[in-house]
N, C-alpha and C positions, 0 to 999 in steps of 0.2 A: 360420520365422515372422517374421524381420526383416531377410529380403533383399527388397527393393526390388520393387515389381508391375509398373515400368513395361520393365523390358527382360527380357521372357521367354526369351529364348536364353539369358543370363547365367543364368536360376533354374535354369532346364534342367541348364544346366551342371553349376553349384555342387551342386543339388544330384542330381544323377544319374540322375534321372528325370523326363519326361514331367510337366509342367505343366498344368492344367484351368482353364480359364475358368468364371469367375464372373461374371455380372452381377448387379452391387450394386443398380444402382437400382432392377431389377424386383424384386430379392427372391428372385435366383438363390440354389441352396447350392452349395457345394461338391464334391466329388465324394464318392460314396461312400464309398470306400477312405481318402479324405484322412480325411472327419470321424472313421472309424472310428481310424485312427492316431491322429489328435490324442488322439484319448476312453483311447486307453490309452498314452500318452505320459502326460498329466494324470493319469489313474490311477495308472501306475507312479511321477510323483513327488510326489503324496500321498500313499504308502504310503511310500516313502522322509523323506518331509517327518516323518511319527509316527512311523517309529521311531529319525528320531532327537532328536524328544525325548523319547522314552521312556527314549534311552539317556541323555539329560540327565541326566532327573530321577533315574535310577539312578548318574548317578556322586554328585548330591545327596545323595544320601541315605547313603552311602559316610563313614565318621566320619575317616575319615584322606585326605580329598577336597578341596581347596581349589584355587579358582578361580585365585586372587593367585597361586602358588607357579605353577600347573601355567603360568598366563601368563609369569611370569618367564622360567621354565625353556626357554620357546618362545621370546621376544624377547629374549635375552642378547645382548650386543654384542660378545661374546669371536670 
């Protein structure tokens, strides 16, 4: 979604498959299969996105849970 539109051999490349033109101006779409990937790409990390603040708010609520320590413990200089 942010390789470059203007040298299609390169997209090809990178990304491993067969490229589809789009015309912007007329109010082309995209191809089928492409929107269809995006729509569950997007899906799969909006469901990713909830639960992890689900798991958030479950370490919150946790009485021996603290943000401060569990930080330290991560950024230690040792």
């Amino acid at each position: 979604m942010v390789l470059p539109c203007d040298d299609k051999q390169l997209r090809e490349e990178v990304c491993g498959r067969k490229t589809y033109q789009v015309d912007a101006i007329n109010g082309g779409r995209l191809h089928e299969s492409v929107e269809q990937g995006l729509a569950n790409f997007f899906s799969r990390d909006i469901d990713l996105q909830i639960k992890i603040e689900m798991l958030k708010l479950s370490l919150l609520r946790e009485n021996d849970w603290d943000v401060k320590l569990a930080f330290d413990e991560l950024d230690s200089q040792d």
